[in-house]
DRENPA-3360 file (N, C-alpha, C; in nm, 2 decimals, always signed):
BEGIN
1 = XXXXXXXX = +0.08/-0.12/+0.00/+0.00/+0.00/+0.00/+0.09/+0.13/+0.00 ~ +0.04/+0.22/-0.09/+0.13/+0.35/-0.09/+0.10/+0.49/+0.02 ~ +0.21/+0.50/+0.11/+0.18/+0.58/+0.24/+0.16/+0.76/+0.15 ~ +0.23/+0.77/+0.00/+0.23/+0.91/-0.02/+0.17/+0.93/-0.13 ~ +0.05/+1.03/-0.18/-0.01/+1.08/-0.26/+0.03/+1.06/-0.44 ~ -0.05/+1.01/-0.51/+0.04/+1.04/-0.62/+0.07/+1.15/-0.66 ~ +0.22/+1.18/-0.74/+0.23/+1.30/-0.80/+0.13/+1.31/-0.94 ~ +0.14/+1.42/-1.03/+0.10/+1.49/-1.06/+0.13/+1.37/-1.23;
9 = XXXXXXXX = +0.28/+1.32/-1.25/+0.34/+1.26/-1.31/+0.31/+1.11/-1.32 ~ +0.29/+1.06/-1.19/+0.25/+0.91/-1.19/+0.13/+0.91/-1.19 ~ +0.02/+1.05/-1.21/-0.15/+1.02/-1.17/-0.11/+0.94/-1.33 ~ -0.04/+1.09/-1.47/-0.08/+1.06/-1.57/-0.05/+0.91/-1.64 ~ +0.07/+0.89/-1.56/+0.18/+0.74/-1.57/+0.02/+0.61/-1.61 ~ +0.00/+0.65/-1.47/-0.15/+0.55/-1.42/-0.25/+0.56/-1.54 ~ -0.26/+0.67/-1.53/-0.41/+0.67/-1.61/-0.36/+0.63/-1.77 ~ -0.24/+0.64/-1.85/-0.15/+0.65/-1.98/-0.18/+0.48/-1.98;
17 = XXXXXXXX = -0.11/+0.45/-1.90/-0.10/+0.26/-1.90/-0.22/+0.17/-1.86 ~ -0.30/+0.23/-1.78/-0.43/+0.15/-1.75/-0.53/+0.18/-1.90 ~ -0.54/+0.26/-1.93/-0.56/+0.30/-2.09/-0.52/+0.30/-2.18 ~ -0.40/+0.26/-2.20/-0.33/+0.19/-2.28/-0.42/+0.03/-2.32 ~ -0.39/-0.01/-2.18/-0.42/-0.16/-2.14/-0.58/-0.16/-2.15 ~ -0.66/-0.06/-2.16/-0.85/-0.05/-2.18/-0.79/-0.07/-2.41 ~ -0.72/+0.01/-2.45/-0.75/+0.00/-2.55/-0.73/-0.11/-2.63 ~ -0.54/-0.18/-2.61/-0.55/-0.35/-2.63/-0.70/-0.43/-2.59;
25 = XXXXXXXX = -0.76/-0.42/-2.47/-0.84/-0.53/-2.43/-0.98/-0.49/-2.59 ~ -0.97/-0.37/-2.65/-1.08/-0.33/-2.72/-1.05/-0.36/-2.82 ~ -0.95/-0.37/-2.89/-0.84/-0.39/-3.00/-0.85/-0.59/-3.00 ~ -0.87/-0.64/-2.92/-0.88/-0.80/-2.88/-1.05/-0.79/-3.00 ~ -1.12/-0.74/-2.97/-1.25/-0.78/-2.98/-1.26/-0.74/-3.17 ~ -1.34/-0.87/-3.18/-1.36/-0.84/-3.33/-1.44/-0.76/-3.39 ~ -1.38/-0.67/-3.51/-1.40/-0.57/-3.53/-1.60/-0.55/-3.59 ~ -1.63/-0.63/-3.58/-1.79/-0.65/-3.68/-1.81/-0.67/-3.53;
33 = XXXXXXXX = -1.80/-0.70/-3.42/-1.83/-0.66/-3.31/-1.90/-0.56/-3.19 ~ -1.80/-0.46/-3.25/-1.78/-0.35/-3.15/-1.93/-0.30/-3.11 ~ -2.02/-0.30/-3.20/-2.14/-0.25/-3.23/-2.27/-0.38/-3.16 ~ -2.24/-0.47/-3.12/-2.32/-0.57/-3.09/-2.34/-0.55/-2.91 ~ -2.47/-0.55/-2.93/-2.53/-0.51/-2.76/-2.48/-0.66/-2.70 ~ -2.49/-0.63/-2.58/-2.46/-0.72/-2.45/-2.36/-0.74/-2.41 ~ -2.25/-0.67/-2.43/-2.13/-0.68/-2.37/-2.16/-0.62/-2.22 ~ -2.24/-0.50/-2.20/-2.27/-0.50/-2.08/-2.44/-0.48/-2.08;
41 = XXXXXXXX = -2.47/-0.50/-2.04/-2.69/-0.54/-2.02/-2.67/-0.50/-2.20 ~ -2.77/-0.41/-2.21/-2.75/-0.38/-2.42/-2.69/-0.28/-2.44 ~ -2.57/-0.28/-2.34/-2.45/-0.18/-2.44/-2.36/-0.25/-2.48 ~ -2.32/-0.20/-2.59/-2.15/-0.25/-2.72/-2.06/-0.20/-2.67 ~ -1.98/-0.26/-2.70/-1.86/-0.19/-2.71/-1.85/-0.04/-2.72 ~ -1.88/-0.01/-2.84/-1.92/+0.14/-2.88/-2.00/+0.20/-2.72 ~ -2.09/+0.17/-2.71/-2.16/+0.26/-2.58/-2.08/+0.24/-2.48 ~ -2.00/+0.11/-2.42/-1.90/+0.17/-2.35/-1.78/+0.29/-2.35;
49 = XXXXXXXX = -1.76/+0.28/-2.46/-1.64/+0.37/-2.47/-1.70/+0.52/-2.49 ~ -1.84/+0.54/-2.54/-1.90/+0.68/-2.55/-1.93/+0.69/-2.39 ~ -1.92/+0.58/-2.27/-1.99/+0.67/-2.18/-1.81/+0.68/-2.12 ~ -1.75/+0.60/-2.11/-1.59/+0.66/-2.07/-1.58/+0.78/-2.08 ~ -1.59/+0.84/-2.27/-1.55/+0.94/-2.25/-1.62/+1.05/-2.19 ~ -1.72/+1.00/-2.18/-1.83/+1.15/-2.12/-1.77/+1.15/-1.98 ~ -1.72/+1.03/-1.91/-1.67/+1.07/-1.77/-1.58/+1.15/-1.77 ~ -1.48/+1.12/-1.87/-1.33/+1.17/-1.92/-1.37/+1.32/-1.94;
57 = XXXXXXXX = -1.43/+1.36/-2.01/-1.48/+1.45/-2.05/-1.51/+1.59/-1.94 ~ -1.60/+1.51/-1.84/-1.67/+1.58/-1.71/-1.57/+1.64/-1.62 ~ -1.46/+1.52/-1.63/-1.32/+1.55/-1.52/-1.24/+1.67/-1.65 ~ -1.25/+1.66/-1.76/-1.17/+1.77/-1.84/-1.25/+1.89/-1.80 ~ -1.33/+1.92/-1.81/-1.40/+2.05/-1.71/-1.42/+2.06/-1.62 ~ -1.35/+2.00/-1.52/-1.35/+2.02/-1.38/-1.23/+2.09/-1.35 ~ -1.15/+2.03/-1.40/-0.99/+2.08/-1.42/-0.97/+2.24/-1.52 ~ -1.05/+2.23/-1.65/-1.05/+2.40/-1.68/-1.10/+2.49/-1.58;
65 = XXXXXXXX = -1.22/+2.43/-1.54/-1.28/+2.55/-1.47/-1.22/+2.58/-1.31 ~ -1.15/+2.49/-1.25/-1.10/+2.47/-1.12/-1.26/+2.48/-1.04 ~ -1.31/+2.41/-1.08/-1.45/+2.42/-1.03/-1.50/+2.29/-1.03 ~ -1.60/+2.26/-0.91/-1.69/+2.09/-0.94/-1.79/+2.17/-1.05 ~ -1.75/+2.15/-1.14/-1.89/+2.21/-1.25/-1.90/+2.08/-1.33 ~ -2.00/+2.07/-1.45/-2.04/+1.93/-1.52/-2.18/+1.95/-1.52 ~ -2.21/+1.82/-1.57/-2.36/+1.81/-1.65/-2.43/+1.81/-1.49 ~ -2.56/+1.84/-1.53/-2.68/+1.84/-1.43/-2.71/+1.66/-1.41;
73 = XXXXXXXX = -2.65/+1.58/-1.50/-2.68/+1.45/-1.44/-2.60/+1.39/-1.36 ~ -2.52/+1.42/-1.32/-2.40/+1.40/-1.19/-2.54/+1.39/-1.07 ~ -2.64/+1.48/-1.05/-2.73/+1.46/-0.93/-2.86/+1.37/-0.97 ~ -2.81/+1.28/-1.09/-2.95/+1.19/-1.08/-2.87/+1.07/-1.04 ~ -2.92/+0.94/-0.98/-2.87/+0.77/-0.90/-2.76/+0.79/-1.09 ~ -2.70/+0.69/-1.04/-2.57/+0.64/-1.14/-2.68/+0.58/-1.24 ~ -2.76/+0.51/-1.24/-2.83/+0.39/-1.33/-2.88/+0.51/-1.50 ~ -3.00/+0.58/-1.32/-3.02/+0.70/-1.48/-2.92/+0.74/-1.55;
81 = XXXXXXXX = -2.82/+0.83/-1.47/-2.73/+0.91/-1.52/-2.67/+0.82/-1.63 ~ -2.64/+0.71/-1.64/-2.59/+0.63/-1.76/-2.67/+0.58/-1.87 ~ -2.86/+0.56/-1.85/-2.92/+0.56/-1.91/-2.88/+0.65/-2.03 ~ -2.90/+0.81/-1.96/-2.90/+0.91/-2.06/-2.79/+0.91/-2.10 ~ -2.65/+0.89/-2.07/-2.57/+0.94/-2.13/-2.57/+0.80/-2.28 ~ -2.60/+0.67/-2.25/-2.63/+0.58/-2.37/-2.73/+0.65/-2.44 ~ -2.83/+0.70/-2.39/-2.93/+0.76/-2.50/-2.90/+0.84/-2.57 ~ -2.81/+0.93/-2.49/-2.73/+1.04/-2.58/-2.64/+1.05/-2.71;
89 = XXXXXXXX = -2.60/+0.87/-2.66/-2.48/+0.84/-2.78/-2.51/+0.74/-2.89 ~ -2.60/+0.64/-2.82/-2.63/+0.54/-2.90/-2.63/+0.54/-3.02 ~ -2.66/+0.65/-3.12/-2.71/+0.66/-3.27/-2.59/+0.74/-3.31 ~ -2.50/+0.74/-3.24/-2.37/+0.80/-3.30/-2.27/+0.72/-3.38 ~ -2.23/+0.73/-3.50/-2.15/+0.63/-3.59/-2.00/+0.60/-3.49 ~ -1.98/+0.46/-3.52/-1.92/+0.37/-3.40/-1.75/+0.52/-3.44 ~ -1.73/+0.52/-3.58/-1.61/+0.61/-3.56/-1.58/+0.76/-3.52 ~ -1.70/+0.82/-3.54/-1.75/+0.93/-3.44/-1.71/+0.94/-3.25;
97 = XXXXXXXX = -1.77/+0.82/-3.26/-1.74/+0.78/-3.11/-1.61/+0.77/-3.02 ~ -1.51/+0.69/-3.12/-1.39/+0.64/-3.12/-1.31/+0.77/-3.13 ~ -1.33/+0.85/-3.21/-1.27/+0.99/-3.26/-1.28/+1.06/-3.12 ~ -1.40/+1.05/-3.11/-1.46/+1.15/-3.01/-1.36/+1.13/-2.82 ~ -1.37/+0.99/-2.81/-1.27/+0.97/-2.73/-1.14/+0.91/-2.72 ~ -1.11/+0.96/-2.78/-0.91/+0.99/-2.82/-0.90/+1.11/-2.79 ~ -0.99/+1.22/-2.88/-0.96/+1.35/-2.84/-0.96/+1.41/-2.71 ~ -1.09/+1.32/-2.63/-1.18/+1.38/-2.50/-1.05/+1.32/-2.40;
105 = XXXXXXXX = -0.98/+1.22/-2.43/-0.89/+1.15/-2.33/-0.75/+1.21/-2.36 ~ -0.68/+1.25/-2.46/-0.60/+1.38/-2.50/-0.60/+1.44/-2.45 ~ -0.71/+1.55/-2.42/-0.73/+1.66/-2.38/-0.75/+1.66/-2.22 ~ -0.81/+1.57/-2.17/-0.79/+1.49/-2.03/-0.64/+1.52/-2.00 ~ -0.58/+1.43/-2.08/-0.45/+1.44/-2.01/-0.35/+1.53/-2.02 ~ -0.39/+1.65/-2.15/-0.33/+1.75/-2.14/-0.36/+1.87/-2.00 ~ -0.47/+1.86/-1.96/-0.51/+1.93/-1.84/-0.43/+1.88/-1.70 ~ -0.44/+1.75/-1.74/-0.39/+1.71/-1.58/-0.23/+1.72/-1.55;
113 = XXXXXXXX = -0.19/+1.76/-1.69/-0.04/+1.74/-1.68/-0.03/+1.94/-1.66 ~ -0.15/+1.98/-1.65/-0.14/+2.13/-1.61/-0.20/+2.17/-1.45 ~ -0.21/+2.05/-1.39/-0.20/+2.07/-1.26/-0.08/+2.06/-1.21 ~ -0.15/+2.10/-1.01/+0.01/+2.11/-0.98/-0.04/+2.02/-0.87 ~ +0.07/+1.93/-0.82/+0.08/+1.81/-0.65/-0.06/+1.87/-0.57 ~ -0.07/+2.00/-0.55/-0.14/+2.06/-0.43/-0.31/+2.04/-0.49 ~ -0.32/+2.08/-0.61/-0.45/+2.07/-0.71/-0.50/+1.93/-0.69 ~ -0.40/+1.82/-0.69/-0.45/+1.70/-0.71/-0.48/+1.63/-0.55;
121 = XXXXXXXX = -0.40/+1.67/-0.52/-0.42/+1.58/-0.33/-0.45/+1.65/-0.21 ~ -0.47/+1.81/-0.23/-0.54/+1.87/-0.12/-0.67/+1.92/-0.09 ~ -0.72/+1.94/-0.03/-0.89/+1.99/-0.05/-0.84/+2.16/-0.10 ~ -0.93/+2.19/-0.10/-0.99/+2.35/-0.14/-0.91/+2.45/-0.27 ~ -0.94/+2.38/-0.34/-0.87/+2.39/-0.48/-0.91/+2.41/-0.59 ~ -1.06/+2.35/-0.59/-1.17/+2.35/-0.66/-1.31/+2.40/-0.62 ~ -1.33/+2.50/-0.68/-1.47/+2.57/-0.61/-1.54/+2.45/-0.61 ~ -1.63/+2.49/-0.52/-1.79/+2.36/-0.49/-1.73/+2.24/-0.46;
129 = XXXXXXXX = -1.60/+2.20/-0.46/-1.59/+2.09/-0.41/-1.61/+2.08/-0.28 ~ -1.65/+1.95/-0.23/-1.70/+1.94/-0.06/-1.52/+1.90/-0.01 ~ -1.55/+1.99/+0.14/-1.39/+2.02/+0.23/-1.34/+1.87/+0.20 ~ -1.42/+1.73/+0.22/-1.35/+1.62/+0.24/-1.35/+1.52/+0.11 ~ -1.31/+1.60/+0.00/-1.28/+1.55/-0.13/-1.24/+1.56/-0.18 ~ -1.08/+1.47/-0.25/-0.96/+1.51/-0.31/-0.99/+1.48/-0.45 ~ -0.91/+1.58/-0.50/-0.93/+1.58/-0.67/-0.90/+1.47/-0.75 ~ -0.80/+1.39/-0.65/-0.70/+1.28/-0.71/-0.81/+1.17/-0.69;
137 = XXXXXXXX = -0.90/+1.16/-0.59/-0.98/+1.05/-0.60/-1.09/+1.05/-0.68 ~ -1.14/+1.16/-0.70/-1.26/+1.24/-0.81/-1.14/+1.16/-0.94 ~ -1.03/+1.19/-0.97/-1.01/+1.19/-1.09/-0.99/+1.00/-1.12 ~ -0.94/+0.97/-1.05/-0.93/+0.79/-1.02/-1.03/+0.74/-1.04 ~ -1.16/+0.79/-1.01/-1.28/+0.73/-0.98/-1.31/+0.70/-1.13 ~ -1.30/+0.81/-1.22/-1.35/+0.88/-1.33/-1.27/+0.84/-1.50 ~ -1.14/+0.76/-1.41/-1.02/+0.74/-1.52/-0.98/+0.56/-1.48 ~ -0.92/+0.56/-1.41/-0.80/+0.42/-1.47/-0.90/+0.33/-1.38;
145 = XXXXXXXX = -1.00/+0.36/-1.24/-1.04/+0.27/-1.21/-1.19/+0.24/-1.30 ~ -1.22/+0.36/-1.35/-1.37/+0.34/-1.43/-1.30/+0.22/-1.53 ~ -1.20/+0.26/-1.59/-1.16/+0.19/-1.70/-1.13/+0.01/-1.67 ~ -1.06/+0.02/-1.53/-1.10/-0.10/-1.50/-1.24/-0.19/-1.50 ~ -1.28/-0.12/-1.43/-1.45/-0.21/-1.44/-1.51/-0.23/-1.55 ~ -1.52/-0.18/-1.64/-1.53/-0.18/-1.79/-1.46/-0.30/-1.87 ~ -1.29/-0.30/-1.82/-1.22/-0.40/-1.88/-1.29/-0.54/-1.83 ~ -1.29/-0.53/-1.71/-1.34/-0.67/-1.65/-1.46/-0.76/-1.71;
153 = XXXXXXXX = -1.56/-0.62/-1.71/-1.69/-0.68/-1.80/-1.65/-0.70/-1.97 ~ -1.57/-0.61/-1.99/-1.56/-0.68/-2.14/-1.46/-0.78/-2.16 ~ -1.37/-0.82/-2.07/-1.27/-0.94/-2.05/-1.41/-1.08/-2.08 ~ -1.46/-1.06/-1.97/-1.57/-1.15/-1.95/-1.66/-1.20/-2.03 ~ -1.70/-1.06/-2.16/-1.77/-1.06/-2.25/-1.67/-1.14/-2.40 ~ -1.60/-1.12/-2.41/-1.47/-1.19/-2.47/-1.48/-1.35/-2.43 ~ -1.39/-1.39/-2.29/-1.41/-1.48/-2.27/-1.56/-1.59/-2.34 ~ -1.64/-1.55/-2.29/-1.83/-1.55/-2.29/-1.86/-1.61/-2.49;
161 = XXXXX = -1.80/-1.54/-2.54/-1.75/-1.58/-2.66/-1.68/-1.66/-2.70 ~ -1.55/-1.67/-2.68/-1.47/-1.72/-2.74/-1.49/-1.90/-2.67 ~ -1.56/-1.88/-2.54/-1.62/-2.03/-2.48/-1.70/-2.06/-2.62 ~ -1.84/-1.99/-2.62/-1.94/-2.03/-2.72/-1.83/-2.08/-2.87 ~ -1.75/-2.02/-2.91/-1.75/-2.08/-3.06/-1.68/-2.21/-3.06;
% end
């Protein structure tokens, strides 16, 4: 277990290589694929990676604005909030999507590499954020560990496959 905060350099280290490692596991899956519901309840591939980037996205304006600012669905239960953001994306062409988060995860990480140690692991740094919430955990939440849970279910969705043929 790590006693000291990450820097500012190993947040991006983390989030560079765990996404790296989200994009291989997506790169595994066949390409006439991507677009086929049930990898998670009836989202594809594609709808996972459109709601990634909307997280990616949320944390990229949090960091411009030095502010908790973001969409108004941040205050609906998680279930909705992901409803709509699938509703939002679903009819979007799968390379739209793909495009869309490259740039949104780019730009993510060009922000974060414009913070500084104190932005990322101390409180009061970010308007509206509540006193007992670090930016580094908002951002982990939202990056390499989202990206984890995602891998796992599409590991499993792979697997789930590759048994069947």
């Amino acid at each position: 277990m790590r006693d000291e905060p990450l820097t500012v350099l190993e947040m991006v280290d983390l989030i560079e290589e765990t996404y790296g490692s989200w994009l291989q596991l997506l790169e595994s899956a066949p390409a006439d694929q991507w677009e086929a519901p049930g990898v998670s309840g009836n989202w594809s591939l594609k709808d996972i990676i459109a709601h990634i980037a909307w997280h990616e996205e949320q944390m990229a304006k949090v960091i411009a604005s030095r502010a908790l600012v973001g969409s108004d669905w941040w205050n609906l239960p998680t279930d909705e909030r992901n409803a709509n953001i699938y509703a939002a994306t679903k009819d979007a062409p799968l390379e739209s999507v793909i495009a869309d988060a490259r740039a949104v995860h780019e730009d993510l990480v060009r922000r974060i590499r414009e913070l500084n140690g104190n932005e990322l692991n101390e409180t009061g740094h970010f308007a509206g954020m509540p006193d007992d919430w670090l930016f580094s955990d908002i951002l982990a939440q939202n990056t390499f560990e989202h990206y984890g849970d995602h891998a796992a279910t599409v590991a499993r969705w792979l697997a789930d496959r590759e048994h069947r043929a």
